[in-house]
C-alpha positions in Angstrom: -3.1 104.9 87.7 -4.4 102.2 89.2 -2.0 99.6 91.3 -4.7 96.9 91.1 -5.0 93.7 89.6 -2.7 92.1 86.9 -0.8 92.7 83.7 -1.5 90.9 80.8 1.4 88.6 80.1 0.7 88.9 76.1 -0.1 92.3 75.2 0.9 94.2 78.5 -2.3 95.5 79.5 -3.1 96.6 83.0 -6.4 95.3 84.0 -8.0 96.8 86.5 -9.1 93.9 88.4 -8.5 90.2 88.6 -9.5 88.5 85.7 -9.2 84.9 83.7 -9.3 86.4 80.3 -7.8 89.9 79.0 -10.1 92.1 78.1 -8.3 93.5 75.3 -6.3 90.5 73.4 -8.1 87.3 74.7 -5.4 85.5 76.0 -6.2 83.5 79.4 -4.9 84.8 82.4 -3.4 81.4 84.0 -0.2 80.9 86.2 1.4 79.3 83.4 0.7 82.1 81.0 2.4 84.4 84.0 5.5 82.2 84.4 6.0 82.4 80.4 5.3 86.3 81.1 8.0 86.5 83.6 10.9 84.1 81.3 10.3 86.5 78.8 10.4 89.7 80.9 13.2 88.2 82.6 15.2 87.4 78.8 14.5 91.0 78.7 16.2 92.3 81.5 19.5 90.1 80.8 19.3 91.3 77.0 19.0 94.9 78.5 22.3 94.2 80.4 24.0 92.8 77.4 23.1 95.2 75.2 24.6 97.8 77.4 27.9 95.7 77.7 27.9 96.1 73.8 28.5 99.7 73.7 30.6 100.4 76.7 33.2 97.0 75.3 33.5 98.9 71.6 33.6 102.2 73.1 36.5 100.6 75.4 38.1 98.3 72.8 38.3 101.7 70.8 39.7 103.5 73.3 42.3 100.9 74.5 43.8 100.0 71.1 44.4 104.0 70.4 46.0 104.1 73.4 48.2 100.7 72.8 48.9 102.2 69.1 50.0 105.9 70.6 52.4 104.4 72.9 53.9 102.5 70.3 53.3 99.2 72.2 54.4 95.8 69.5 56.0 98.3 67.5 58.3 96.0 66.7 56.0 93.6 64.7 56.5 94.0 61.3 53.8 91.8 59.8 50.4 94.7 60.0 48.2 91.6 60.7 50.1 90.5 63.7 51.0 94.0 64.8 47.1 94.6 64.8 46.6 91.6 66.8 48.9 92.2 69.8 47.1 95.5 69.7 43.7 93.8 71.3 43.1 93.9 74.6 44.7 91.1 76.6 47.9 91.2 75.3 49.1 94.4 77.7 48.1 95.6 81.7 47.7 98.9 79.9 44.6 98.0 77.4 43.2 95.5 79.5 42.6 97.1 82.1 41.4 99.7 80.2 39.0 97.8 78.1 38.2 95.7 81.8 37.2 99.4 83.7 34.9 100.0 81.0 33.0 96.6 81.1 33.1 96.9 84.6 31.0 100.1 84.6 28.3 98.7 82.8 25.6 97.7 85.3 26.6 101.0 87.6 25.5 102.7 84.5 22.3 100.9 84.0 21.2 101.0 87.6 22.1 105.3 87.2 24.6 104.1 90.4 27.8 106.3 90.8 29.1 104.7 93.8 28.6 101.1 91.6 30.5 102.6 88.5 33.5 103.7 90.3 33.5 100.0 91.8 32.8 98.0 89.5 35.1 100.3 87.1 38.1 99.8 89.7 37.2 96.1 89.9 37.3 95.6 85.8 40.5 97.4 85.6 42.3 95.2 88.3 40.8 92.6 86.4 42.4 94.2 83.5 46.0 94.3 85.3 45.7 91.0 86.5 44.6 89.4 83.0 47.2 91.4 81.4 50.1 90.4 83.4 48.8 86.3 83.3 48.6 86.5 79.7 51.9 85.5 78.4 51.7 82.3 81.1 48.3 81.5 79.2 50.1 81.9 75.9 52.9 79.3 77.0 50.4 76.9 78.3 48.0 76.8 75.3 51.3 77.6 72.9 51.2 75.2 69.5 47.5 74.2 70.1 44.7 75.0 68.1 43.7 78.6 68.2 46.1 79.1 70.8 45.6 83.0 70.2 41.8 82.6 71.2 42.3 80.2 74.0 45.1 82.6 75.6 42.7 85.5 75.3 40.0 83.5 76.6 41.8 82.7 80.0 42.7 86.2 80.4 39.6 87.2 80.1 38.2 84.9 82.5 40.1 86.7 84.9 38.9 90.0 84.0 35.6 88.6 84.3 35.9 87.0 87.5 36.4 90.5 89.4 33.8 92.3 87.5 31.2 89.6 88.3 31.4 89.8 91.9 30.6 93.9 92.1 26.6 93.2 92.8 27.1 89.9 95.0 29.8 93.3 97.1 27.2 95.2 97.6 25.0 92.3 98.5 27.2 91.4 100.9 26.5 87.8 101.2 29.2 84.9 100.4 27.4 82.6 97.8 26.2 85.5 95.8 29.9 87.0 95.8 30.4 83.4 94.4 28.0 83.1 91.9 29.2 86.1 90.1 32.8 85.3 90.6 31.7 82.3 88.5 29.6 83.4 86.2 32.0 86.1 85.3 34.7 83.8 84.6 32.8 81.5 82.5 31.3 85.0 81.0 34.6 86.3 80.6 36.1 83.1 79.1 33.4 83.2 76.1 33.4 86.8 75.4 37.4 86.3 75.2 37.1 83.6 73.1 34.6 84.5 70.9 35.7 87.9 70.5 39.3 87.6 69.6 38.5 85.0 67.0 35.7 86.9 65.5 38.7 90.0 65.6 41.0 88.0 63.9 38.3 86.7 61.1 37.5 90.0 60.2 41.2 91.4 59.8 41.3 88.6 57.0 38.8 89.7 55.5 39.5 93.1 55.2 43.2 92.5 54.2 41.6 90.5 50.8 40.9 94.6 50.1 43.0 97.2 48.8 42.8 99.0 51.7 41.3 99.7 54.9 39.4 102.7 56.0 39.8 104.5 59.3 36.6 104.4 59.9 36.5 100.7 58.9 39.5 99.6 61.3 37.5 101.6 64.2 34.5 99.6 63.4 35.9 96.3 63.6 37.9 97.2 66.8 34.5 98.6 68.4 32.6 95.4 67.1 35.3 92.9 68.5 34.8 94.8 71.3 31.1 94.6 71.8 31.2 90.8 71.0 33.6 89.7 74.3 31.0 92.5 76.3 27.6 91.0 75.2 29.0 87.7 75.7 30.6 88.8 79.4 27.2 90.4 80.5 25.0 87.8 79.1 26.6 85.6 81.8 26.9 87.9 84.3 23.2 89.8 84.0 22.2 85.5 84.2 23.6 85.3 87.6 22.1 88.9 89.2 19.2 88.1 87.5 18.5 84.5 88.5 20.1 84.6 91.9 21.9 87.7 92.9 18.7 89.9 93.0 16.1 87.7 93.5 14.2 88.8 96.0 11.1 87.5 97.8 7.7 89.0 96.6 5.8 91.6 98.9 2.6 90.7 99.8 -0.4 93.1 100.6 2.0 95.9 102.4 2.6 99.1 101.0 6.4 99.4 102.4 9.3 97.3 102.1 10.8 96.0 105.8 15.0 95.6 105.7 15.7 92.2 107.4 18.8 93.6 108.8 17.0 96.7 110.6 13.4 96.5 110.3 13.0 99.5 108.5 10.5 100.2 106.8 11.1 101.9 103.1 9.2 102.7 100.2 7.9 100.4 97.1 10.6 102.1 94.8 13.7 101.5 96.7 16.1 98.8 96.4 18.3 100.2 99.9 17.6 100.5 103.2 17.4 104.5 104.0 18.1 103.4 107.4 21.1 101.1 107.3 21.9 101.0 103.4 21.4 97.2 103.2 20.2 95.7 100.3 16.3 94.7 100.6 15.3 91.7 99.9 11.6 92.0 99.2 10.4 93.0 95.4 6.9 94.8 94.9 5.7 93.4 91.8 4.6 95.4 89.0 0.9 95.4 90.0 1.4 97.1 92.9 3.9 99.8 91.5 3.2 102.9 89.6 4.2 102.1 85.8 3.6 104.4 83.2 1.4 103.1 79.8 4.7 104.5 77.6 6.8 101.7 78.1 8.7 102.3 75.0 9.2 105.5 75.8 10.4 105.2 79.2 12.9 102.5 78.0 13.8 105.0 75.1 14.7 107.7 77.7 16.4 105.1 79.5 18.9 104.3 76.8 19.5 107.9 76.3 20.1 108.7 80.1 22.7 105.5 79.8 24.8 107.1 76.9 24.8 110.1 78.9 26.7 107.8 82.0 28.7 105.8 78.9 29.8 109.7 77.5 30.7 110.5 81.4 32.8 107.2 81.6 34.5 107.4 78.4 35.6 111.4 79.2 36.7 110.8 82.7 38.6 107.6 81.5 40.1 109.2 78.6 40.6 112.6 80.4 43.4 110.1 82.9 44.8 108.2 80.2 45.8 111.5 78.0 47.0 113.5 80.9 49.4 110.2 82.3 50.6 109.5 79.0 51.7 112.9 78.5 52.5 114.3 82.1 56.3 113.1 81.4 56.5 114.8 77.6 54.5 118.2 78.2 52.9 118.9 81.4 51.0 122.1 79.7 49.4 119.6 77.1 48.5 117.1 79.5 46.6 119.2 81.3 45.3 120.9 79.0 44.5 117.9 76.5 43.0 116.4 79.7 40.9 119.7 80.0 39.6 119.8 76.9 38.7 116.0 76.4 36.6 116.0 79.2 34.8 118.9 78.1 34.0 118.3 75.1 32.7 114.9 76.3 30.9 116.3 79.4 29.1 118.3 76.5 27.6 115.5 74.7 27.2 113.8 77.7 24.8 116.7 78.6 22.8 116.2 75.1 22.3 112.7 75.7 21.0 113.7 79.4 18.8 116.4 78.2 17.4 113.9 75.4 16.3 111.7 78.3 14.9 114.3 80.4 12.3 115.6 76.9 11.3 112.5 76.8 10.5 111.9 80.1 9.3 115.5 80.9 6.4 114.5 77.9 5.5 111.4 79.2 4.4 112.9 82.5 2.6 116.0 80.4 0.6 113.3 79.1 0.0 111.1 81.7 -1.4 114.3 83.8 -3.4 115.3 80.5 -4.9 112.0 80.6 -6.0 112.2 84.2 -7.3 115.6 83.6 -9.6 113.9 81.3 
């Protein structure tokens, strides 16, 4: 395909050349008409990033609270509504940083980065363990005010988010961008906790106005609570890499990307030096890349090939958790409960993988059928 011209900023057209007006919808081809192209692109990408923080905070929040129920923690609460709300994440080290490791994985996941899983997963649960343990001096300090639960949670959470939002501006390894995501994770941190843990509490009212509630109910509202303090965290923090921690200048006519640290010269695609692993601050835009006409499909095997890292984080969290909470019990069912948890997991995580790899594999059948003509 060609790597000419421009896209068309309303219908998404390539265009094979220059032109004022698309050839297919109309619409003008102006700079304005670009810079709306690129908000919207750019909403996008932040919504991508939020959206991804949604599944891996319920998946967490579902995890954590299991966890904080099978070790008995608040046990001795005897009114269910309060016992149920100790059990959220923030109260104890234990869940927090729990629930924090999985938010922290979340753009490591995305990017299909290992190396920025396992930080930004260590960073969210020291979050977690920091949050945890400043939590009862937050519930002192906001104690006999107005949703004093939320606010608590909220600071907590801001701490949580503080470390998780500097893992990008790490591995950008410049000061203000370390910073920026230090801030923007707070405040993201601070909303998602607020907003979350009020939304958590609303809806165990409303279910208690029932005769009872379902498993599968209880597990829906923890994962939902869960996704709300993500969405909200990673709407924040995608703002920050998105608007200033990756922004990069745009390449101009060359066909390789220079590293200002080394001078090396690397290819359109990469985002790392292969010479001295810095992070390159020149963008090729997507005129001059290779894109495939099945966007929704490529973004569709995307999301697939992201619950496949999401399956890998969840088995090699739980497989740790089961086999510490049990080493001192049963050492045989540790190990083995371990074992077989992150079996069964690795399993699914495979479906999801090969999912994304069909759909992928298809798109490039295609795209050679169609260039076979």
């Amino acid at each position: 395909m060609s790597t000419t011209g421009v896209t068309c900023p309303a219908c998404g057209r390539r265009l094979a050349e220059a032109v004022k007006h698309c050839t297919h919808c109309g619409v003008a081809i102006t700079p304005r008409s670009l810079a709306v192209s690129r908000i919207i692109n750019n909403l996008g990408w932040i919504g991508r990033r939020a959206l991804g923080g949604f599944f891996a905070g319920g998946t967490g929040w579902v995890l954590a609270i299991a966890v904080s129920r099978t070790l008995k923690f608040d046990s001795a609460a005897t009114d269910p509504f309060v016992h149920m709300l100790n059990l959220f994440p923030g109260n104890t080290v234990l869940s927090t940083a729990i629930a924090g490791a999985f938010i922290g994985t979340v753009g490591g996941m995305i990017e299909q980065s290992t190396y920025k899983v396992f930080l930004g997963g260590a960073l969210g649960a020291l979050g977690g363990i920091l949050g945890g343990l400043s939590h009862p001096l937050f519930e002192r300090i906001f104690s006999g005010q107005l949703y004093s639960y939320s606010l608590a949670m909220a600071a907590a959470w801001g701490v949580v988010g503080c470390l998780v939002g500097m893992t990008s501006g790490l591995l950008e390894a410049t000061g203000r961008k370390i910073l920026a995501g230090f801030l923007c994770g707070m405040l993201g941190g601070v909303v998602g906790g607020g907003i979350g843990s009020q939304m958590y509490g609303a809806m165990l009212m409303e279910v208690r106005s029932f005769e009872g509630m379902s498993w599968i109910a209880g597990r829906l509202i923890e994962g939902a609570a869960g996704g709300i303090v993500a969405v909200n965290a990673w709407f924040f923090m995608g703002l920050s890499e998105k608007l200033y921690i990756f922004r990069r200048r745009q390449l101009g006519s060359g066909t390789k990307k220079v590293c200002d640290r080394c001078h090396g010269e690397n290819e359109l695609s990469a985002w790392y030096c292969a010479h001295c692993g810095a992070a390159l601050q020149v963008a090729a835009s997507r005129d001059q890349m290779r894109v495939t006409p099945y966007r929704g499909l490529e973004r569709l095997a995307n999301a697939f090939d992201y619950l496949s890292w999401l399956a890998g984080t969840f088995g090699v969290v739980t497989s740790v958790v089961v086999f510490l909470s049990f080493l001192i019990e049963n050492v045989m069912f540790a190990v083995f409960g371990s074992l077989l948890v992150a079996l069964i997991v690795y399993m699914l995580a495979i479906v999801f993988r090969s999912v994304s790899d069909a759909i992928l594999m298809g798109m490039q059948i295609s795209e050679k059928l169609k260039e076979r003509g």
